[in-house]
N, C-alpha and C positions, 0 to 999 in steps of 0.2 A: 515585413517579417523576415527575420532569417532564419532561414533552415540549416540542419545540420548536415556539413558537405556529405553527399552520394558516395556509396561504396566504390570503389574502382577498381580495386582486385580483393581475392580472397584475405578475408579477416579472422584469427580465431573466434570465432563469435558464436562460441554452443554448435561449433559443427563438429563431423566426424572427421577423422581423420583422411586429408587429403582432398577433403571436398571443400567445393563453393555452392553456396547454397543462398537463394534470394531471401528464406527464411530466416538469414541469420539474426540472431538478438543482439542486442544493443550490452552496454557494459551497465555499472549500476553501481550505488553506494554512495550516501552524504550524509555530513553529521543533521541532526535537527537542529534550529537554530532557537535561540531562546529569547524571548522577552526580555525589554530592557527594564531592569528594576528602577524602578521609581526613588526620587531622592528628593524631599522637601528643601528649601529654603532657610535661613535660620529664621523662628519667632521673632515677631516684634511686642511692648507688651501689650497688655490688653485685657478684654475680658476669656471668657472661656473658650476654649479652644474649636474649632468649628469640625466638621467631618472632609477632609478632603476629598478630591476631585479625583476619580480613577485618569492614571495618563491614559490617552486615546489610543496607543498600543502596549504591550507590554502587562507588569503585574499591575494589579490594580492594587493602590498603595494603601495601606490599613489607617481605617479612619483615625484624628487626632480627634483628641478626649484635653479635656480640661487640666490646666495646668495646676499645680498646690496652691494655696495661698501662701504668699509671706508677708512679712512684717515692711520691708521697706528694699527699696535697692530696684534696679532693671530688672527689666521684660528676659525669663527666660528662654532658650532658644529651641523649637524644636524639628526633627528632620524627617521631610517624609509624613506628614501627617502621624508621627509617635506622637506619642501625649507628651505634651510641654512642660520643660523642667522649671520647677520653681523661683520663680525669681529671688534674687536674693534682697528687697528690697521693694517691689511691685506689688501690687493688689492680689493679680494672678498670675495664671503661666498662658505663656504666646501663644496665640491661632496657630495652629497647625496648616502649614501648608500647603499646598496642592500638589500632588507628586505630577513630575514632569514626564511626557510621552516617551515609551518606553521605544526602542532600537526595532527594528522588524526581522525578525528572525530569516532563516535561512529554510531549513528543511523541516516541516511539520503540521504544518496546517490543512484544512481538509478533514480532520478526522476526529474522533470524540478525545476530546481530555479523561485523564486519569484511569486507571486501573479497573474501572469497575464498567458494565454494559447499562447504557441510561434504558430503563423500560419502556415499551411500545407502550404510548399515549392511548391505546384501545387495544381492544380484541382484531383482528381480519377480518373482514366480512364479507367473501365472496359465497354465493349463492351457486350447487355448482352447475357449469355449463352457462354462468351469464353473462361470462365474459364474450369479447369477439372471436376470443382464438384463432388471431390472426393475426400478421405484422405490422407493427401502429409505427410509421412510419414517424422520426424524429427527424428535427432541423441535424442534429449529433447524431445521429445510428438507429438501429431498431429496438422496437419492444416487443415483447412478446409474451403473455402466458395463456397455458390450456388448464380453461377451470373445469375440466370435465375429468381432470388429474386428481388423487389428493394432494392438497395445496401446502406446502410446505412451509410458507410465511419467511421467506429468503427471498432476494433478489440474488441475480447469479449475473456479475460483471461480466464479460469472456474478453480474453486480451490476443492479439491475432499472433502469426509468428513474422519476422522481419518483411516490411513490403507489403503486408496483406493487410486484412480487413476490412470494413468492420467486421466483429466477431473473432471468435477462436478459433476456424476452424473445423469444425465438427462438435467441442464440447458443449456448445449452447444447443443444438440436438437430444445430447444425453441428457441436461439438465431441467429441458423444454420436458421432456417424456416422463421424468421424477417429480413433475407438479411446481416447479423452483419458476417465479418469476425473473426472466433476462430481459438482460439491456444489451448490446453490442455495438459500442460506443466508437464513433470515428477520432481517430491520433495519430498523431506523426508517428509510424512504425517504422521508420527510416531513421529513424535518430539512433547513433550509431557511438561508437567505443570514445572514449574523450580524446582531444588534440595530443599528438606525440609529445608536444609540449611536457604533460604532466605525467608523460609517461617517463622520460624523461627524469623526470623530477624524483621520480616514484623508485627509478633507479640509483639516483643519488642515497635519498633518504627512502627506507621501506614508507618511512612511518610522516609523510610528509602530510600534515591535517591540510590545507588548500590541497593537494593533490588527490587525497585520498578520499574528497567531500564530493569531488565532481563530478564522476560517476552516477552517483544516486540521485545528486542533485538535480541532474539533469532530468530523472524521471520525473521527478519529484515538480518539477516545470509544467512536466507533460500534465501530473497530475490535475495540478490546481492553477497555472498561470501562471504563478508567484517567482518574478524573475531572480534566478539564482546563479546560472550561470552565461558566461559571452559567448556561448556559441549554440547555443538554443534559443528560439523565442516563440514562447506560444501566446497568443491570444488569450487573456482573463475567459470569454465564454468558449475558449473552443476549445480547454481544457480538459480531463476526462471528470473530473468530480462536478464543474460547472456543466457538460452534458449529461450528467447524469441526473443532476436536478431539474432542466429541462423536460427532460426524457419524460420525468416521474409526471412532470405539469402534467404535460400531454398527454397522457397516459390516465391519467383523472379527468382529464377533458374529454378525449377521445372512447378509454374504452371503461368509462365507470365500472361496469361488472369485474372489472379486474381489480379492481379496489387497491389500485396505485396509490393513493394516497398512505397507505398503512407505515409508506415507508421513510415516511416524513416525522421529524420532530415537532414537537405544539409550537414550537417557532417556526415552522420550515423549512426548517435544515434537513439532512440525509442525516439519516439513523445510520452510520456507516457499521454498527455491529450486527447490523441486521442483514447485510450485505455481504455477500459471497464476492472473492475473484478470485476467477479463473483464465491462464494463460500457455498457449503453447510460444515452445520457443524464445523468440522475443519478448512474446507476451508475460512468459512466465520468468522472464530476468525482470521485467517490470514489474509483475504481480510482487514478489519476492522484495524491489526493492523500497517501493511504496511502502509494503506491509512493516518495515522495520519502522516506519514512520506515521502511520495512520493505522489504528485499531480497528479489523476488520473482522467477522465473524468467522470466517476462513478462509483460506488461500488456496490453491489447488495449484501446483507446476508441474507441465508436465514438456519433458527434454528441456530441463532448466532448472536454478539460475548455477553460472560460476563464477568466478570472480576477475574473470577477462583482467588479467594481468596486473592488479590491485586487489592483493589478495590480506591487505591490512584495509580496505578500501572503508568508510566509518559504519556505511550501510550493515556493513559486516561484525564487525565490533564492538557497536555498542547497544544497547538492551534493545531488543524490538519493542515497537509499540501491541502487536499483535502477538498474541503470546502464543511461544511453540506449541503448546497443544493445538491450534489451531492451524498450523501450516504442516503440508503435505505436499511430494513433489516425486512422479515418478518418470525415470531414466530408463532407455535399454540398452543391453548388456547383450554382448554374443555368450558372452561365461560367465557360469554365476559369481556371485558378488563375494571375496576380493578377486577379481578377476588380474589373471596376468596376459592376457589376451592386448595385443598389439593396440588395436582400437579404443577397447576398453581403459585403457593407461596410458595412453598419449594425451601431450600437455590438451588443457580446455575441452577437453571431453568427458564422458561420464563418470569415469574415475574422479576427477577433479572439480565434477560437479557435487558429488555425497562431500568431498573435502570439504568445498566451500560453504555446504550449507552446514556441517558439524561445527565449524568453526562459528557460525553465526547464530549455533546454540540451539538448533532444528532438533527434534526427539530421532535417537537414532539408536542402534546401527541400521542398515537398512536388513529389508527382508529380500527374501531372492523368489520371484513368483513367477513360476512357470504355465506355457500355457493353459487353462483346463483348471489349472489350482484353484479349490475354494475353500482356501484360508484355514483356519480363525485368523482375523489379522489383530484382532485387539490391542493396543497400546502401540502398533506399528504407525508410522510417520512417514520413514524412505521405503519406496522398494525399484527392487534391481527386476525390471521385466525382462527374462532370458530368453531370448530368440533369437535365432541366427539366420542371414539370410538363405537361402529365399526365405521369406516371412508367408505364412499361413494368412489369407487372406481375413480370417478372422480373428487373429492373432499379432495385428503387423508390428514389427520391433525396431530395432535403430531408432533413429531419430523423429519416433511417433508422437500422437496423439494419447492412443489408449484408448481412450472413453469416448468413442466416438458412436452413441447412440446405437452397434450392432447388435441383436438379438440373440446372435451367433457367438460374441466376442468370448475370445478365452482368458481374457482380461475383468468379465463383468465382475465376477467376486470380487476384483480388488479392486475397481469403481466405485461398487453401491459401498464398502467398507469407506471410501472417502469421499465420495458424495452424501453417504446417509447415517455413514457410521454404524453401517449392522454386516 
């Protein structure tokens, strides 16, 4: 397996200004790649046309239908399994032929097709307090829910910050306590900014598509296995979407009262809209770049994502799969938001994180939340949490968390508003 090379000195990578920090994130951004269209063969003639054969990857080619009859003359030809054109001379029109395996895309896979949320195959059915509520220990990370919560019918991903892991940190606490079943799945959090190589490139041209793919692609690795780029390599199972299906096994095996299974498709797949993630840091340039590519039920980032130096990067520009209502991502700020505060406006820091995600189409402007504040945040998305060091131990700012399960926190209003939406 190759790993992606170890940091060695100070990276801009979602830190503040002038620091090194082992939490740094990683960079992010790559186009989705598409299925290869199917293309028939021409007709030969014959009788009626038969239903083609879906290629083994790609679109699946639209069945061939029966050709006209004619009076006399060859087999018409047809492509792709389209209905066969009339011969000019022949009985009927040509079999339709079998469209051919389509190309294997690049960045996308993992996550539900199309626009719409596919419906839980059941109700949930935890009984409450029948769970173990306790840590269900996975081959990939932990499980965890308290059914003695109300159960909110989410699983809650947590993504750690650079270096760390499994978990997020402390938000799988806060989301443990709001009734949200988690996973805290183990991943290369060391996978870091892309080869200067493409940085390079990116200097040349802003708008270079291989350089501007790489970034994201590389999460996009992490995500699901699915080799995309030469300086990452993960394992198909030790992927995070392929531990997460794991996870779920065991988690039906282990703590049935948890009624793990709910989160499964009638095929076995992960219901990925039923699914939360959540990410500090690192975790949350990941969360952030996955979500442009897999439809997720929501995203949570918190001191993240930017666009580390690939700021046309595709992650970024072109339509998410997961739609902005649903993504959420909080920063702190020494001054409120637009801040002219040194820290605040220097490259790769908070300033330039609200940029990067405006540009990639996040509901904005942000809002500016002080400690103690309890909202209404209604229709809010960003918010700028202002705190300046020393940080209030229940308040902590810079390059925080947030939501980290305190009882105390002067954050909580703007928590339960994007964990619960109230």
């Amino acid at each position: 397996m190759r790993l992606a090379t170890p940091l060695t000195s100070c990276l801009p990578l979602l830190l503040l200004v002038g620091a090194c920090s082992s939490q740094t994130p990683g960079s992010g951004g790559g186009a989705p790649g598409t299925g290869g269209v199917a293309s028939g063969a021409a007709g030969t003639s014959g009788a009626a046309g038969l239903t083609s054969t879906a290629g083994t990857t790609g679109v699946i080619p639209v069945a061939g239908t029966a050709g006209a009859t004619a009076s006399a003359g060859a087999g018409g030809a047809s492509t792709g399994g389209v209905t066969g054109t009339a011969g000019t001379a022949g009985a009927a029109g040509a079999i339709g032929a079998s469209g051919s395996a389509g190309a294997t895309g690049t960045a996308g896979s993992g996550g539900e097709l199309g626009e719409t949320d596919p419906p839980a195959p059941r109700p949930i059915n935890i009984t409450p307090g029948s769970g173990c509520n306790c840590n269900v220990a996975t081959a990939g990370g932990k499980l965890q829910v308290d059914t003695r919560k109300p159960i909110q019918g989410k699983l809650v991903v947590t993504l750690p910050a650079f270096g760390g892991g499994p978990g997020g940190g402390g938000l799988e606490g806060t989301v443990l306590a709001l009734g949200y079943h988690v996973f805290q799945p183990q991943t290369q959090s060391t996978v870091s900014s892309a080869p200067a190589k493409y940085m390079q490139m990116i200097q040349a041209n802003p708008d270079d598509p291989e350089a501007n793919r790489q970034v994201g692609d590389a999460r996009m690795e992490l995500w699901d296995g699915v080799d995309r780029v030469d300086w990452v390599t993960v394992n198909k199972g030790e992927s995070i979407a392929e531990r997460t299906l794991q996870a779920i096994k065991d988690g039906i095996a282990k703590d049935p009262g948890g009624d793990w299974g709910y989160y499964l498709n009638a095929d076995g797949s992960v219901r990925w809209t039923d699914v939360f993630v959540m990410g500090y840091s690192w975790g949350a340039q990941t969360a952030a770049m996955v979500a442009s590519y897999v439809r997720f039920g929501r995203v949570f980032c918190a001191s993240g994502p930017q666009a580390e130096q690939f700021p046309n990067a595709t992650w970024i520009t072109h339509k998410s799969a997961t739609p902005p209502d649903r993504m959420f991502m909080t920063v702190g700020f020494n001054e409120p938001y637009p801040s002219t505060d040194k820290v605040d406006t220097a490259p790769n820091t908070v300033t330039s994180m609200i940029d990067t995600v405006t540009k990639a189409g996040w509901i904005g402007p942000p809002v500016n939340v002080l400690p103690g504040d309890k909202g209404p945040y209604t229709g809010k998305h960003m918010f700028a949490a202002v705190a300046k060091f020393p940080y209030d131990q229940h308040s902590p700012g810079g390059h925080g968390i947030f939501c980290n399960n305190d009882a105390m926190s002067g954050w909580a209003a703007m928590c339960d508003y994007i964990l619960l939406n109230k």
